[in-house]
N, C-alpha and C positions, 0 to 999 in steps of 0.2 A: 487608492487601490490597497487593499486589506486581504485578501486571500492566503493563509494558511496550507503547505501540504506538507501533511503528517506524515511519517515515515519511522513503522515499527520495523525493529530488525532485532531477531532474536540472535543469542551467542552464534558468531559463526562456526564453531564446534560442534552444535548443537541444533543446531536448525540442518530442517530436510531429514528428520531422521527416516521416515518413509523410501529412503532409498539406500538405507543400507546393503539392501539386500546387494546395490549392484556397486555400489561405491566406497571405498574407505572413508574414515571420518577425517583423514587429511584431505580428501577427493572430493568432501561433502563442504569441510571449511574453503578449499581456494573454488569449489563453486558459488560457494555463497558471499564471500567475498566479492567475487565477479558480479554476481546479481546486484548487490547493494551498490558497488563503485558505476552501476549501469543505472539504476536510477537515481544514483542524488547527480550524475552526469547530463539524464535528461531531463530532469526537474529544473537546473542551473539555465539551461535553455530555453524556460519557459514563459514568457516575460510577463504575463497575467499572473504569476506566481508573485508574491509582495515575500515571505520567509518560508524557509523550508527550517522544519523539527524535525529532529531525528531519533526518536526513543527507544533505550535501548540499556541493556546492564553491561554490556559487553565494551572493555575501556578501548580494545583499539579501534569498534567503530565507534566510541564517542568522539574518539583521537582525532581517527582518520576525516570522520564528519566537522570539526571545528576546523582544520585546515583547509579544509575547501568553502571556510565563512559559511556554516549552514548553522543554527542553533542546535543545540541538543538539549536532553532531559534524561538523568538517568532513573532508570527501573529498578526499583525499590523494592520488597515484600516478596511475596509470592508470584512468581511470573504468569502472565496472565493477561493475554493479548487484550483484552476488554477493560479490564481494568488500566493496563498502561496507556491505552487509548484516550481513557477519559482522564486520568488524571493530562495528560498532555495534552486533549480538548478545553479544560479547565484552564489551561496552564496561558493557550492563545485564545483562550476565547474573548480576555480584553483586549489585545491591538487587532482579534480576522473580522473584522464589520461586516465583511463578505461570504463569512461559512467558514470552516474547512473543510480540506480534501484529503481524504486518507487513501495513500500508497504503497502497497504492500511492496517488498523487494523481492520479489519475483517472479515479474514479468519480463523476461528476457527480449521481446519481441518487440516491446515499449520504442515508442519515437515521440517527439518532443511535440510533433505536432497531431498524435493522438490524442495528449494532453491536451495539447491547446480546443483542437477539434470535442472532446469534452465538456469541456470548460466552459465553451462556445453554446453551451446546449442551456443552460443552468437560467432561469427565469427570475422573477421577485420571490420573495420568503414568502412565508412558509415554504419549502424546495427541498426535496432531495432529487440528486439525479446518481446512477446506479447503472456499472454494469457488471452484467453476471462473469463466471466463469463457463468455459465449454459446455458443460455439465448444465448450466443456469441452476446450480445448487450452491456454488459459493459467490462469495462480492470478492469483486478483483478490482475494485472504484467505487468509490464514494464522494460525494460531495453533499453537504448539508446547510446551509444557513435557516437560522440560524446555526451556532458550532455545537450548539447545545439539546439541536432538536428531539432528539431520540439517544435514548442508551445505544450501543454497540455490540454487535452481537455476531461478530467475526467464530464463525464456526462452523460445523455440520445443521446445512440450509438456512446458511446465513441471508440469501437472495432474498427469499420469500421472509422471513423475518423482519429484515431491515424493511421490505414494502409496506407491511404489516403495520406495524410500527412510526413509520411518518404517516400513512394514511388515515391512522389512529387519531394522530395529532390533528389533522387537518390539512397538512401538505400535501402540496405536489410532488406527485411521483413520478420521474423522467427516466426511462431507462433507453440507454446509449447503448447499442450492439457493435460492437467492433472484435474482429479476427483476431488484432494482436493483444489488446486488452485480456482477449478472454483466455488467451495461453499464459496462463500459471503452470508453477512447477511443484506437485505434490508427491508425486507415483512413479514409479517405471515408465508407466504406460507414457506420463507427460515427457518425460526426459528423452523416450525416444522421437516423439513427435520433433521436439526441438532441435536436437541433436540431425536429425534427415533435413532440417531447415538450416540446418550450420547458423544455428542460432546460439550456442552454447560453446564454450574453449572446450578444448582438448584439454583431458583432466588429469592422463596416462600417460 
């Protein structure tokens, strides 16, 4: 078993800036904090999982990430969610025989056996399987085997892209709908959604 999941995490300083409007940037680091110690928590439970990477320029989540035995890779250059991606797709594409799977840190709503129930979906290569976010304008899940199938293109209407793009190739394209998958945390608008689910700490 070879399966890779990839796990970018921007400074937690700095990440979630779309919600300044309603949070301080101390309010914005211990939620993003929360979010990343919530997925390498449910990724650890995942047992189709073979390694978790965790890429990232930020030293206390590389820190925090090697203490709980997860690899990491630090982010180099210019920061740049696609690029850090691939170089990190690069990085396990020799030991993931099985694909990887990229997880973004923030899905609050995430359970170990979403993952797995994912996972579960994923067929012979050529294979992407994919699910959207609420909106079905961002990828909130990835999986590709090969790890090298398709460039990465995590951004505004990333969904349709990423389909776009392995179909290109010749692969199969599997898209997985699920509730808690598709709650990301980008906008006001998400924060409250999550927060009325007591899905999120108290930040106040």
């Amino acid at each position: 078993m070879s399966l890779w999941a990839i796990v970018p995490v921007k400074p937690l300083r700095r990440g979630k800036s779309r919600l300044s409007e309603i949070l301080s940037e101390e309010e914005r680091a211990r939620l993003n904090h929360h979010l990343f110690s919530h997925t390498l928590d449910v990724l650890l439970q995942v047992n189709v999982i073979s390694d978790i990477l965790v890429v990232s320029r930020d030293t206390h989540v590389l820190t925090e990430a090697r203490e709980k035995q997860v690899r990491t890779v630090t982010e180099n250059g210019t920061p740049e969610l696609n690029n850090a991606l691939r170089r990190a797709s690069l990085f396990s594409n020799v030991f993931a025989k099985e694909g990887v799977l990229i997880v973004p840190a923030d899905l609050p709503m995430l359970t170990p056996q979403d993952v797995e129930d994912f996972v579960a979906q994923r067929i012979q290569p050529p294979m992407m399987l994919i699910s959207p976010d609420r909106r079905r304008q961002g990828t909130n899940m990835l999986l590709i085997n090969p790890a090298d199938l398709i460039t990465f293109s995590f951004g505004m209407d990333s969904f349709n892209i990423h389909c776009n793009l392995a179909a290109k190739k010749g692969a199969a394209v599997i898209v997985h709908e699920n509730e808690r998958i598709s709650l990301d945390l980008d906008v006001p608008e998400d924060y409250d959604i999550l927060r009325s689910a007591s899905s999120l700490p108290v930040l106040t």
